[in-house]
The first five atom37 places (N, CA, C, CB, O) and aatype in JSON, in Angstrom:
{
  "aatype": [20, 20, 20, 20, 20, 20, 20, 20, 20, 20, 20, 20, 20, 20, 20, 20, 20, 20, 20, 20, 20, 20, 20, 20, 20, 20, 20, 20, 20, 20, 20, 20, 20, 20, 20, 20, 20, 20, 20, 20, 20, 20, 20, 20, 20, 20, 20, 20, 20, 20, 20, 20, 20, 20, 20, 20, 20, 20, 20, 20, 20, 20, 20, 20, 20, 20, 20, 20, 20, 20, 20, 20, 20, 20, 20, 20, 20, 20, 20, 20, 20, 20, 20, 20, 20, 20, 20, 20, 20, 20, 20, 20, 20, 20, 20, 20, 20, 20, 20, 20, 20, 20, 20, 20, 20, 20, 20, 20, 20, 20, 20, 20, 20, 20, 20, 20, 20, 20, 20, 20, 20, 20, 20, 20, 20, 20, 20, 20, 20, 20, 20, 20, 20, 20, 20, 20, 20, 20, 20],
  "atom_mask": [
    [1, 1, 1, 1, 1],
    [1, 1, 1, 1, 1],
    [1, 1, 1, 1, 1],
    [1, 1, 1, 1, 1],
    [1, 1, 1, 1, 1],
    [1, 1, 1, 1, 1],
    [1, 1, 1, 1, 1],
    [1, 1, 1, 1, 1],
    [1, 1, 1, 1, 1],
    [1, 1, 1, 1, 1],
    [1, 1, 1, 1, 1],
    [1, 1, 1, 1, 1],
    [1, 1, 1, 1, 1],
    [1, 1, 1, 1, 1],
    [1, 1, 1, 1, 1],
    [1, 1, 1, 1, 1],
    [1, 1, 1, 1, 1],
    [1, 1, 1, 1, 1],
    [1, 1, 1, 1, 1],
    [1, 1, 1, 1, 1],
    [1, 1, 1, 1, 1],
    [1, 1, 1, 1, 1],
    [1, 1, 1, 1, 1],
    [1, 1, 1, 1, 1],
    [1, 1, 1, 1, 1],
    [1, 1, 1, 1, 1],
    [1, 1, 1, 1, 1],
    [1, 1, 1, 1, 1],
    [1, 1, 1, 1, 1],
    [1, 1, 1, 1, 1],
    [1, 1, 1, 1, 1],
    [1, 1, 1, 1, 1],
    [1, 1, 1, 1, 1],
    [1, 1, 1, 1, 1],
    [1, 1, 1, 1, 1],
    [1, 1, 1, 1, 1],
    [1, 1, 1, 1, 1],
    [1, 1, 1, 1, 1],
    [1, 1, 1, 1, 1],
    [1, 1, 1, 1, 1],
    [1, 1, 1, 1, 1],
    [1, 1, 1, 1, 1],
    [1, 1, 1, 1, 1],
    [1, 1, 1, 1, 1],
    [1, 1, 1, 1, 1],
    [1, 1, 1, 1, 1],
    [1, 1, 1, 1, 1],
    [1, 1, 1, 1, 1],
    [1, 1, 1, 1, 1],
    [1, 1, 1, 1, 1],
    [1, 1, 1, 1, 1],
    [1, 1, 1, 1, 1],
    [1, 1, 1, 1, 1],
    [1, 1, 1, 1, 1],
    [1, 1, 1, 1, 1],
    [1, 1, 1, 1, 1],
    [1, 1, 1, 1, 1],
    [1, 1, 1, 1, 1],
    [1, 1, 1, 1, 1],
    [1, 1, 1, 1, 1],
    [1, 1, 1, 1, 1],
    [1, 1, 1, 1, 1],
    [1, 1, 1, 1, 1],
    [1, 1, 1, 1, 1],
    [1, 1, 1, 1, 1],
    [1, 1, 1, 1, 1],
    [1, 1, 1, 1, 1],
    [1, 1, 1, 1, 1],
    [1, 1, 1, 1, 1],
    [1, 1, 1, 1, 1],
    [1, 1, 1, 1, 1],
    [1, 1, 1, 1, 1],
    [1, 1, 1, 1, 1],
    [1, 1, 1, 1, 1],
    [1, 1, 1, 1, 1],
    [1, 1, 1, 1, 1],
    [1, 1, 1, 1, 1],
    [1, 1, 1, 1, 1],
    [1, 1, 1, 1, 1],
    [1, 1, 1, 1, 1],
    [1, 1, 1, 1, 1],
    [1, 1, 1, 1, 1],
    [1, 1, 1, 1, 1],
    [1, 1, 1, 1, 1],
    [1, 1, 1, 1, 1],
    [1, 1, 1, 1, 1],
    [1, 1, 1, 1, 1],
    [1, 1, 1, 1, 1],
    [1, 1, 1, 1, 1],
    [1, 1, 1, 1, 1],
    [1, 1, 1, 1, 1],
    [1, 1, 1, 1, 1],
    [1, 1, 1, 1, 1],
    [1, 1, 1, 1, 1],
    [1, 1, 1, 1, 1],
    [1, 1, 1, 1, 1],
    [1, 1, 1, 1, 1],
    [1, 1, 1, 1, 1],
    [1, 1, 1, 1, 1],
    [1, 1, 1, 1, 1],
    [1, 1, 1, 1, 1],
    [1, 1, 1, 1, 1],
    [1, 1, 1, 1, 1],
    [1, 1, 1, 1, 1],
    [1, 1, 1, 1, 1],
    [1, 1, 1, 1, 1],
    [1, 1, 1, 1, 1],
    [1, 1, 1, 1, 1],
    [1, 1, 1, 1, 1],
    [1, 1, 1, 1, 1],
    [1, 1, 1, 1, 1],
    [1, 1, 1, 1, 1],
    [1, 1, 1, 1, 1],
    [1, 1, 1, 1, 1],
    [1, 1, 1, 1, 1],
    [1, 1, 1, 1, 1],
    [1, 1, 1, 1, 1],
    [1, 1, 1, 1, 1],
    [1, 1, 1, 1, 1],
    [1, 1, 1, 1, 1],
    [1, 1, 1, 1, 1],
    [1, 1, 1, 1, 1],
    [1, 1, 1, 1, 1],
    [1, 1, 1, 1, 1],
    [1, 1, 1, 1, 1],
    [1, 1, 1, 1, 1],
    [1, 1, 1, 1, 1],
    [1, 1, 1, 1, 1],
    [1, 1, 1, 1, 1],
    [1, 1, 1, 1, 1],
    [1, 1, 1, 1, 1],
    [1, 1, 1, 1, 1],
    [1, 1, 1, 1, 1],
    [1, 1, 1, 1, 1],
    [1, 1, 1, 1, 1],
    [1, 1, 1, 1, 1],
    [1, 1, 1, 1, 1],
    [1, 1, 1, 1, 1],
    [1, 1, 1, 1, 1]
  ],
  "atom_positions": [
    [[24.53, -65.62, 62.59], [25.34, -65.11, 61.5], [26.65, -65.9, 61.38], [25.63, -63.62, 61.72], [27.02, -66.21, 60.24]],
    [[27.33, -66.24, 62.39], [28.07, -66.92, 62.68], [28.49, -68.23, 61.79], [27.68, -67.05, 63.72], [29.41, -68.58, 61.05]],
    [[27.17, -68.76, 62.35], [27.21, -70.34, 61.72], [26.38, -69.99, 60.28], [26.22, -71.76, 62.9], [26.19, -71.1, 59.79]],
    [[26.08, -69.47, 59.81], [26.24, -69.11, 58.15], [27.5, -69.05, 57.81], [25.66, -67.75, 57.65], [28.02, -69.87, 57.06]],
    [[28.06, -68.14, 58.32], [29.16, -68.42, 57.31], [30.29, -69.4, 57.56], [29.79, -67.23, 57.04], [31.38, -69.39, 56.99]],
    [[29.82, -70.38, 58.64], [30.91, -71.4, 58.77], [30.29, -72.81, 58.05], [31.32, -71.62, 60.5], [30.88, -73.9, 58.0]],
    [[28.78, -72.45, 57.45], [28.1, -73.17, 57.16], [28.92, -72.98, 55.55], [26.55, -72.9, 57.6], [29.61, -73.86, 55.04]],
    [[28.64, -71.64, 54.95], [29.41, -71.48, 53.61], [30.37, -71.7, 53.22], [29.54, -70.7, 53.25], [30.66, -72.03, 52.08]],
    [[31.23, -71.49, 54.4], [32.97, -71.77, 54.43], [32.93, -73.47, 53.65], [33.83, -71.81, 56.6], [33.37, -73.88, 52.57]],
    [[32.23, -74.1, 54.69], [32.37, -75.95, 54.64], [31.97, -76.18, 53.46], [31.4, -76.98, 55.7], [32.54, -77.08, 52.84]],
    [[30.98, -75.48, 52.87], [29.98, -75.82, 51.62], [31.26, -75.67, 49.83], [28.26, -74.13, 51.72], [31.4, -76.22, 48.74]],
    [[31.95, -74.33, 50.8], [32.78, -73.9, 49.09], [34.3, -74.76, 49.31], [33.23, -71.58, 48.8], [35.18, -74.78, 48.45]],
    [[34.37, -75.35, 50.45], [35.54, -75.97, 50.8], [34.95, -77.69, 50.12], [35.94, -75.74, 52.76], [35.56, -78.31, 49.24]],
    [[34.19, -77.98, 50.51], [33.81, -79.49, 50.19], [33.52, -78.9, 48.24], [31.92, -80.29, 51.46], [34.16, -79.53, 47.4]],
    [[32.93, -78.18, 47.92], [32.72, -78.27, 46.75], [34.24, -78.22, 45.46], [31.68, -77.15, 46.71], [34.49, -78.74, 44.37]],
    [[35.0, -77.18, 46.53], [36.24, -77.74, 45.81], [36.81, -78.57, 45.57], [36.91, -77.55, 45.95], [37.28, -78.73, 44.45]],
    [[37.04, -79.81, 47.03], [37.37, -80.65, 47.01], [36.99, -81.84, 46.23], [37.38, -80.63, 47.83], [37.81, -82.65, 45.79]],
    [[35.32, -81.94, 46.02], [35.0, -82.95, 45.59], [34.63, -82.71, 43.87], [33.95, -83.44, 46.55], [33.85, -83.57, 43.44]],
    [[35.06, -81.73, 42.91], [35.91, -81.48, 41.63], [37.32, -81.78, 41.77], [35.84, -80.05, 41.18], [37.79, -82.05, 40.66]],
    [[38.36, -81.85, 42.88], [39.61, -82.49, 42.51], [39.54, -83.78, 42.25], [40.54, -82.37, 43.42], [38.77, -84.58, 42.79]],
    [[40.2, -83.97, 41.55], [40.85, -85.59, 40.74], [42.05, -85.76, 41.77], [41.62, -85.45, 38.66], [42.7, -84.89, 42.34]],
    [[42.13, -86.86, 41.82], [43.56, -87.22, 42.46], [44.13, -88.7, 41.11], [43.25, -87.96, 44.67], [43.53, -89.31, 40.22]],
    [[45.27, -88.72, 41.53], [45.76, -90.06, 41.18], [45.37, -91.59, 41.57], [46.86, -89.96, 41.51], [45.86, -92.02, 42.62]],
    [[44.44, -92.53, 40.74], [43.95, -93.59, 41.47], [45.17, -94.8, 40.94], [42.18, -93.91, 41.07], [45.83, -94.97, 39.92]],
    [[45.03, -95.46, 42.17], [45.83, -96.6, 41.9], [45.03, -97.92, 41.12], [46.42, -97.04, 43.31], [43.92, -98.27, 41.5]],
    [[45.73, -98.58, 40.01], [45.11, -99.74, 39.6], [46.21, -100.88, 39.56], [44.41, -99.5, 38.23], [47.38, -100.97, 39.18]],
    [[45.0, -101.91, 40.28], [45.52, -103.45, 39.86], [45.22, -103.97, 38.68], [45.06, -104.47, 40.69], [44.33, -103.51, 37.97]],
    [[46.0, -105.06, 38.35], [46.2, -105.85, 36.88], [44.55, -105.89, 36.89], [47.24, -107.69, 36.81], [44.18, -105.28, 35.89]],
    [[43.73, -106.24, 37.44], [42.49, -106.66, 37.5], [41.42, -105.15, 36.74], [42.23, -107.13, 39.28], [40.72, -105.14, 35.73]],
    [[41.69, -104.15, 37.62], [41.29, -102.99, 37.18], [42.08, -102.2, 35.98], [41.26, -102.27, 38.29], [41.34, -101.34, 35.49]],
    [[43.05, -102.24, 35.53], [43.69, -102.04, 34.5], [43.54, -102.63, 33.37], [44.61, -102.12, 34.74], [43.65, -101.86, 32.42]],
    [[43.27, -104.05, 33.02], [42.37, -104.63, 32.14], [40.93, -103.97, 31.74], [42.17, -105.85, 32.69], [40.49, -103.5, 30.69]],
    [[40.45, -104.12, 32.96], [38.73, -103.25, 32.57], [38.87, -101.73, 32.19], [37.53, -103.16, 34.16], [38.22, -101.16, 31.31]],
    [[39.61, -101.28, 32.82], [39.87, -99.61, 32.53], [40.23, -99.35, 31.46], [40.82, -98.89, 33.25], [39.63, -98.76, 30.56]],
    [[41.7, -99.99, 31.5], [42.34, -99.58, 30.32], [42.69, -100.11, 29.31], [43.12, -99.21, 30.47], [42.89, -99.3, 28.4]],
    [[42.94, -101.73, 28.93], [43.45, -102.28, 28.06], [43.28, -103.94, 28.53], [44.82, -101.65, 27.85], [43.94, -104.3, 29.5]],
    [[42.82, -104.44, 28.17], [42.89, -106.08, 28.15], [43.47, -106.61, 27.48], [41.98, -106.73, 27.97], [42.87, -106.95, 26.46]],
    [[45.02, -107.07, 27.59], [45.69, -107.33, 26.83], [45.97, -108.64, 26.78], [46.5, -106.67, 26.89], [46.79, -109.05, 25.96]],
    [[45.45, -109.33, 27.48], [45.3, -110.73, 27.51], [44.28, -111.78, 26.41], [44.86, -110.85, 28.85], [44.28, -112.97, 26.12]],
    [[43.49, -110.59, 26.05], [42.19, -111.02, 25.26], [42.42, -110.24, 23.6], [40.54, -110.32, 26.23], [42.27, -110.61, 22.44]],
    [[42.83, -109.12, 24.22], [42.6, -108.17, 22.6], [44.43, -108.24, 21.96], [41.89, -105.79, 23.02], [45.48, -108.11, 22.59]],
    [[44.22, -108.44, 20.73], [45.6, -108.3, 19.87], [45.67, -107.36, 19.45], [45.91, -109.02, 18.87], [46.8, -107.27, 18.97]],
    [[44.94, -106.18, 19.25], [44.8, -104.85, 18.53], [44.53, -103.52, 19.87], [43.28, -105.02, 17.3], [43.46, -103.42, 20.46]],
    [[45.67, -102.66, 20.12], [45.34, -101.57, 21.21], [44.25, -101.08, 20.73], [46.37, -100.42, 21.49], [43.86, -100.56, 19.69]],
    [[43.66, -101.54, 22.23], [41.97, -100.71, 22.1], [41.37, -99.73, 23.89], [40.39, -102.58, 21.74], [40.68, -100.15, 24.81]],
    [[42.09, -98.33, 23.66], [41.69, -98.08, 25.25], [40.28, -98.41, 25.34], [41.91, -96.47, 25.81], [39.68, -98.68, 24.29]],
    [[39.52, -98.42, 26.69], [38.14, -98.77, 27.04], [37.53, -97.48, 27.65], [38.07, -100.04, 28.08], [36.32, -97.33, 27.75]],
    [[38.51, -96.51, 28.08], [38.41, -95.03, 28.58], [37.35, -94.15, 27.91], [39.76, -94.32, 28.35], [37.12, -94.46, 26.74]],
    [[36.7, -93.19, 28.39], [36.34, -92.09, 27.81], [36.36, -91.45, 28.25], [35.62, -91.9, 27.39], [35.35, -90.89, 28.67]],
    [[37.79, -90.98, 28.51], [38.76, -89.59, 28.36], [39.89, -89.87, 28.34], [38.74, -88.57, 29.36], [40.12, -90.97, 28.85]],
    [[40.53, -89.47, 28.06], [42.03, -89.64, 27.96], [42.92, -90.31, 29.35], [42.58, -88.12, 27.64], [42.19, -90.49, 30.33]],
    [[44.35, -90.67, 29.54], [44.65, -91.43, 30.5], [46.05, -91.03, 30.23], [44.16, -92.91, 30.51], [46.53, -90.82, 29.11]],
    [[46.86, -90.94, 31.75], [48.08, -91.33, 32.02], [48.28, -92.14, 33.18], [48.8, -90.33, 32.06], [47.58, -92.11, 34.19]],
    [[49.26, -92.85, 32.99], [49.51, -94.31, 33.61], [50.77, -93.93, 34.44], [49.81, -95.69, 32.37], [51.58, -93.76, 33.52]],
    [[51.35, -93.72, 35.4], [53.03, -93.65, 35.68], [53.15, -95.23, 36.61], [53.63, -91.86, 36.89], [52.64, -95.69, 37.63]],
    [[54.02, -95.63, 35.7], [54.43, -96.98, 36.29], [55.59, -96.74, 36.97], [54.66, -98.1, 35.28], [56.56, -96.19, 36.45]],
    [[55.54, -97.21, 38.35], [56.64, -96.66, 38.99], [57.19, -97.97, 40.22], [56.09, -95.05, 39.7], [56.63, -99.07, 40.3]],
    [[58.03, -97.67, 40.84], [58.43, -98.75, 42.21], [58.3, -97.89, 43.17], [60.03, -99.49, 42.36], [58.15, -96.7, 42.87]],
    [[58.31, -98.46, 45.04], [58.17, -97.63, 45.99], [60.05, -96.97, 46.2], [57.35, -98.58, 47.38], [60.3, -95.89, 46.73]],
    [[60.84, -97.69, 45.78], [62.36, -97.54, 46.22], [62.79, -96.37, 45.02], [63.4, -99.26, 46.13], [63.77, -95.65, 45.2]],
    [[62.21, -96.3, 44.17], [62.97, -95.11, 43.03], [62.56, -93.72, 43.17], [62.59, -95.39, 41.41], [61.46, -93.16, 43.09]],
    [[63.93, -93.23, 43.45], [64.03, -91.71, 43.78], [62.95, -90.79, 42.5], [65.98, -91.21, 43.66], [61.85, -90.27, 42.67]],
    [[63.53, -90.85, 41.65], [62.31, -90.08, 40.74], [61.21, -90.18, 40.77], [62.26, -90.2, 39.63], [60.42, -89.25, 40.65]],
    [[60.87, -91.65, 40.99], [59.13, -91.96, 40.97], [58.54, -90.98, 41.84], [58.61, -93.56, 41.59], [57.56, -90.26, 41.65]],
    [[59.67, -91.14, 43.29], [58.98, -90.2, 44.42], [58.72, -88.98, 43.98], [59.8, -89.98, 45.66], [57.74, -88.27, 44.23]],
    [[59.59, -88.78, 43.34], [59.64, -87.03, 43.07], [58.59, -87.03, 41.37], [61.95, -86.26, 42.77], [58.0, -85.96, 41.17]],
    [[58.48, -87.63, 40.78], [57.29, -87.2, 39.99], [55.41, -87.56, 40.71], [57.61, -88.13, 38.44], [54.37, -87.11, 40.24]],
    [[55.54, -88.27, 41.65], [54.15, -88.51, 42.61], [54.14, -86.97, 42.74], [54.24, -89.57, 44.33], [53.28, -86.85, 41.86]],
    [[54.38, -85.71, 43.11], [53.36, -84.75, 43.48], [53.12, -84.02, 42.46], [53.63, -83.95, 44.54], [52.35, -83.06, 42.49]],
    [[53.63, -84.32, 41.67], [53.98, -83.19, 40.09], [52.19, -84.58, 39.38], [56.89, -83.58, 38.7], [51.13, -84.1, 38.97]],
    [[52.33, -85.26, 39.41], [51.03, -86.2, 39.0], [49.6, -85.53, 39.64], [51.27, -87.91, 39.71], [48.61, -84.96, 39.19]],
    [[50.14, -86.01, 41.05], [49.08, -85.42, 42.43], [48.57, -83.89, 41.73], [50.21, -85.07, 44.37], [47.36, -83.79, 41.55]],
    [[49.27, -82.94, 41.42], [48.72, -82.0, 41.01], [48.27, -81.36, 39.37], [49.39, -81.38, 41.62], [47.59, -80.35, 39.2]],
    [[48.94, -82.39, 38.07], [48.46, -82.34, 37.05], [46.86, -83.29, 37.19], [49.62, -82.78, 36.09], [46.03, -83.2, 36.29]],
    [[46.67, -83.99, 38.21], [45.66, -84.43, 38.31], [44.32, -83.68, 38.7], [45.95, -85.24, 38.95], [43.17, -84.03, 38.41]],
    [[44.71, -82.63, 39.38], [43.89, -81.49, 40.09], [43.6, -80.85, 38.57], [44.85, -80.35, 41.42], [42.52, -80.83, 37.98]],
    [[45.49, -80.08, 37.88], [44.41, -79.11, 37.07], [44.09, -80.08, 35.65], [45.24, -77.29, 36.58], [44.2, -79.46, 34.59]],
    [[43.79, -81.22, 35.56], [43.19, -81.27, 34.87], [41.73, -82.54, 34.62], [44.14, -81.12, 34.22], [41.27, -83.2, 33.69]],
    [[41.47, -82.33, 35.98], [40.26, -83.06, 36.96], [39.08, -82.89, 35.35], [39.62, -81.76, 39.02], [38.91, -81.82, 34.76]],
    [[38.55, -83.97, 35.02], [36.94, -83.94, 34.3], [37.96, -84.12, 32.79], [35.58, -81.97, 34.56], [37.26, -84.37, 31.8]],
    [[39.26, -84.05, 32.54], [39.36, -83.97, 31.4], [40.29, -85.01, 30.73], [39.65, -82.78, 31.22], [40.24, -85.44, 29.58]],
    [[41.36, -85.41, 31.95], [42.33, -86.9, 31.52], [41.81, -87.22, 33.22], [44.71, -86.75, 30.98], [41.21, -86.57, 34.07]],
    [[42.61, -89.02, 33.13], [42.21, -89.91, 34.44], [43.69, -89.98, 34.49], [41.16, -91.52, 34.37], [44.46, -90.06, 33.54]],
    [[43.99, -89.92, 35.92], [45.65, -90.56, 36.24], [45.3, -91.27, 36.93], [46.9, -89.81, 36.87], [44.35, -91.19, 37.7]],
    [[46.57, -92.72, 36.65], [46.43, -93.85, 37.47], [48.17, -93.96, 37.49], [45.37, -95.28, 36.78], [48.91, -93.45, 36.65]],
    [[48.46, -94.55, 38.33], [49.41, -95.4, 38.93], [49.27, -96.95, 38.97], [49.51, -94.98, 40.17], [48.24, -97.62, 38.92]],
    [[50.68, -97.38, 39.09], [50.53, -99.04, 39.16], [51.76, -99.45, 39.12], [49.73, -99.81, 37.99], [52.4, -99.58, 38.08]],
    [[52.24, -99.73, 40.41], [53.03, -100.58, 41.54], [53.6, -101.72, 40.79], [52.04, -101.17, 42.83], [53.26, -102.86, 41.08]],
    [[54.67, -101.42, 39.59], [55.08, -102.64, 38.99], [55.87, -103.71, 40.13], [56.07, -102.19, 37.72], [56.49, -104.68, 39.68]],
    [[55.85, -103.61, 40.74], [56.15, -104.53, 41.92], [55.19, -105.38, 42.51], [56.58, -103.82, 42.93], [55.22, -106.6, 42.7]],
    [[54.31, -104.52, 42.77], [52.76, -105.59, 43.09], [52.25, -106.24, 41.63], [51.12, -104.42, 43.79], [52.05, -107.45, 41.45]],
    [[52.08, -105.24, 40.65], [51.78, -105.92, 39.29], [52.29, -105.95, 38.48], [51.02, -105.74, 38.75], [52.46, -105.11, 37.59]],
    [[52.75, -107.22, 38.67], [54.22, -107.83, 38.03], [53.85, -108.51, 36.42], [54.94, -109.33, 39.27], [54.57, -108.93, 35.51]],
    [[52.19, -108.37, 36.62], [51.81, -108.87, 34.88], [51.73, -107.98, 33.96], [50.48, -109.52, 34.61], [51.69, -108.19, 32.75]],
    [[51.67, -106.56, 34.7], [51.13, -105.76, 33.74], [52.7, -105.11, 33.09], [49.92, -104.58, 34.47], [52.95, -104.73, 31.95]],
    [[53.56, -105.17, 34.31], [55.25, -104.4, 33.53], [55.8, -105.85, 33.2], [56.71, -103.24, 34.94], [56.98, -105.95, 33.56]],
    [[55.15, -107.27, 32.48], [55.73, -107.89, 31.78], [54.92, -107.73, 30.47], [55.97, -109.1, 32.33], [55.55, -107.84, 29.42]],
    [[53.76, -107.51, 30.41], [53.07, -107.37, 29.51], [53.58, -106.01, 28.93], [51.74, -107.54, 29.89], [53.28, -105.84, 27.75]],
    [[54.22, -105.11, 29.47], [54.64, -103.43, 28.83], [55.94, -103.93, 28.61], [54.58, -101.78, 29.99], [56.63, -103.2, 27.89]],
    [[56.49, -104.96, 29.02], [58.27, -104.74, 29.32], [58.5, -103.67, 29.63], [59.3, -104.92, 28.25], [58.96, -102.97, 28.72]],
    [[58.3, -102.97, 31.11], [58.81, -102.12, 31.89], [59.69, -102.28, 32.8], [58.09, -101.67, 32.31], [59.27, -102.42, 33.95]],
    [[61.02, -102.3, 32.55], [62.26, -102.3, 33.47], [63.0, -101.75, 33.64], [62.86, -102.86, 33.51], [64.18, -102.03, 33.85]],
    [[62.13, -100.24, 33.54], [62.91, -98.82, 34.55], [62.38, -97.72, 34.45], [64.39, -98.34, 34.24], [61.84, -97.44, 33.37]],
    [[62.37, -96.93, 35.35], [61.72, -95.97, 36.22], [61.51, -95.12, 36.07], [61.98, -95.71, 36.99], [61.66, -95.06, 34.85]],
    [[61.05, -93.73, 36.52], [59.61, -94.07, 36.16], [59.18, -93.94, 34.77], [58.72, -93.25, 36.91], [59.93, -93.32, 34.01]],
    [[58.3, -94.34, 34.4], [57.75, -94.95, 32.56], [56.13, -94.03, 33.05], [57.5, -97.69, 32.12], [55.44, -94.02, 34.07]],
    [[56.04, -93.45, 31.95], [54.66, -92.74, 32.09], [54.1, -92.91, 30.72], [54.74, -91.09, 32.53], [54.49, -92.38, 29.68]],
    [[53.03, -93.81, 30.91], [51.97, -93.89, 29.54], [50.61, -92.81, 28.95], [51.22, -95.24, 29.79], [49.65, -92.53, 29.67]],
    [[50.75, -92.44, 27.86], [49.79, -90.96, 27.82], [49.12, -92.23, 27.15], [50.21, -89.06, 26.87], [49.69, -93.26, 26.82]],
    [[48.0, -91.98, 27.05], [46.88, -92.66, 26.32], [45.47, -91.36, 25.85], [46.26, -94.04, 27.58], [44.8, -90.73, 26.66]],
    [[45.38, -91.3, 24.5], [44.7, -90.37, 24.0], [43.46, -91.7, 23.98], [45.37, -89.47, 22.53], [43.55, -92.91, 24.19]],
    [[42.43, -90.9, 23.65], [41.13, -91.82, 23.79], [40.7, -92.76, 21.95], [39.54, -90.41, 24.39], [40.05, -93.75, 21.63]],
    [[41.34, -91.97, 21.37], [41.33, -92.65, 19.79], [42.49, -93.28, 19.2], [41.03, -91.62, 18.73], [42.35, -94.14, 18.34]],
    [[43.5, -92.96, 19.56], [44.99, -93.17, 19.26], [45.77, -93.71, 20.08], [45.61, -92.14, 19.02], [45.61, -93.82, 21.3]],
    [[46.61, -94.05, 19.46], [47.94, -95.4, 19.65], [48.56, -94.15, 21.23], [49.76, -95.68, 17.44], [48.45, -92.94, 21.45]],
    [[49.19, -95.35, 22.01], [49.57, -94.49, 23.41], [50.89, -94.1, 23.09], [49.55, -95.35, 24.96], [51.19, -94.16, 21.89]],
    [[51.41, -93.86, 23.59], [52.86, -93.14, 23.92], [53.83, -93.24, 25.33], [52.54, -91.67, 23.83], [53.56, -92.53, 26.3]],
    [[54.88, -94.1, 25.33], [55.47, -94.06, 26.39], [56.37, -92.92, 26.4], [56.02, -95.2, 26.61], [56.71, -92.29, 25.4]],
    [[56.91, -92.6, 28.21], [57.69, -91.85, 28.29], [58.39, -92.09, 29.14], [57.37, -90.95, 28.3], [57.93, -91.62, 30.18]],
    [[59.76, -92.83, 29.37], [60.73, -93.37, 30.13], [61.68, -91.69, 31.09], [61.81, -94.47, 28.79], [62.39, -90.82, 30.58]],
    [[61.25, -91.86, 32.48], [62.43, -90.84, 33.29], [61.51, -90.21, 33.59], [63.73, -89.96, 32.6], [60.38, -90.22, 33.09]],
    [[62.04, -89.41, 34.7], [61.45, -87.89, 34.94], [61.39, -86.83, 34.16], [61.99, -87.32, 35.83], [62.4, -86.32, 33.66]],
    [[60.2, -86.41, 33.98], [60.01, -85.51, 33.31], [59.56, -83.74, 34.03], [59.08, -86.21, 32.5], [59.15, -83.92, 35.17]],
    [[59.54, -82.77, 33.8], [59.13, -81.45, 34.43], [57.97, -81.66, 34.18], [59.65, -80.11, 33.98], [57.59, -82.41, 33.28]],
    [[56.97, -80.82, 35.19], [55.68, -80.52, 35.23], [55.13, -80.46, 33.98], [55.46, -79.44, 35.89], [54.23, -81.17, 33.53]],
    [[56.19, -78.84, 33.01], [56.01, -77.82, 32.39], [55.62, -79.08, 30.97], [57.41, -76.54, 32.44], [54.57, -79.15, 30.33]],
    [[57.08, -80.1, 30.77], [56.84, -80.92, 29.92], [55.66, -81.77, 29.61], [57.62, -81.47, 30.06], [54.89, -81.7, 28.65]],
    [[55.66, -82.51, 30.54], [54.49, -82.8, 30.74], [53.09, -82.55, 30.27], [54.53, -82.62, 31.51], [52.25, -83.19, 29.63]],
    [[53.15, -81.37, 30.85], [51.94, -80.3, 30.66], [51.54, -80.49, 29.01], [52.52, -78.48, 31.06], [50.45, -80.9, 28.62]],
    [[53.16, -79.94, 27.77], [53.37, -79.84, 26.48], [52.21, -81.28, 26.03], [55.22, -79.94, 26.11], [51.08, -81.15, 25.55]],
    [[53.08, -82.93, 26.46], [52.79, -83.48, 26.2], [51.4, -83.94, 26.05], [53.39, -83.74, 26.5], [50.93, -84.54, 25.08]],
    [[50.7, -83.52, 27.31], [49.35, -83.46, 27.74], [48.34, -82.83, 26.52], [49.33, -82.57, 29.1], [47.45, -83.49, 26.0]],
    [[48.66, -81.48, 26.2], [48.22, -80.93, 25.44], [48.31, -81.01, 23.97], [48.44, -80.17, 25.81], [47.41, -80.72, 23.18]],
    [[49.34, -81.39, 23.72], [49.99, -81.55, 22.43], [49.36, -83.28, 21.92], [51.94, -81.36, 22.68], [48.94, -83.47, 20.78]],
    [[49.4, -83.98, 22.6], [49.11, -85.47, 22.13], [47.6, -86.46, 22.89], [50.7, -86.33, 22.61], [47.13, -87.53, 22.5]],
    [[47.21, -85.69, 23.89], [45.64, -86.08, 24.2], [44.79, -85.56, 23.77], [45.2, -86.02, 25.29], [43.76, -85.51, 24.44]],
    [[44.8, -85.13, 22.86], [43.39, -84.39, 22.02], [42.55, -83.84, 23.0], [42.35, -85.48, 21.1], [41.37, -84.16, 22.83]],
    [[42.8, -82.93, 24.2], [41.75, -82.64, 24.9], [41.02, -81.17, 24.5], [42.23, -82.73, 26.3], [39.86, -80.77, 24.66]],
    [[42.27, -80.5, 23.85], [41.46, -78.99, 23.63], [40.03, -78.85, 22.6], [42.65, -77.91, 22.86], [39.48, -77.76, 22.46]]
  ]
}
């Protein structure tokens, strides 16, 4: 009896887990294929099918830190329906010349039919959330 239900425990614990989304990191390399090839295409064309936010951030900026768990967990509740990525304008130094991104943190909404939307600073969860809903066409 025992190991039933430590058998169930593991089963509803892994099943949760593996419906969370987390935040994936992309290189210039994977960010082209994912999201935008901007080296090739003259006309914004996401490659996504689903919606996307991008937070371009550095490891040294106080906000960035502090919007990473507020991401970490809009990523959870909204796992199957937008993709979050990150990207280390420090390591990819082509992609925040190609955005002209030179300051912190910059968060890109990308709806799956429509023109993206930057958003320069920290923003609240709650905002966020607005933006999410209000401009990714997910409902």
């Amino acid at each position: 009896m025992q190991r039933k239900l430590i058998l169930l425990a593991l089963v509803a614990i892994f099943s949760l887990t593996a419906n969370a989304q987390t935040v994936s990191y992309l290189t210039t390399e994977q960010f082209k294929a994912k999201v935008f090839d901007y080296t090739t295409e003259k006309e914004w064309k996401y490659k996504g099918d689903k919606p996307c936010i991008i937070d371009f951030y550095t490891t040294w900026c106080g906000p960035c830190k502090r919007l990473a768990p507020i991401m970490e967990e809009l990523a959870k509740q909204y796992a199957g329906k937008v993709y979050f990525y990150k990207v280390d304008v420090e390591q990819e130094r082509e992609i925040a010349q190609a955005f002209q991104i030179t300051s912190f943190p910059r968060v890109l909404y990308i709806p799956v039919k429509e023109k993206p939307m930057m958003q320069i600073g920290l923003q609240p969860k709650e905002t966020i959330e607005e933006i999410i809903d209000d401009n990714l066409l997910i409902k």
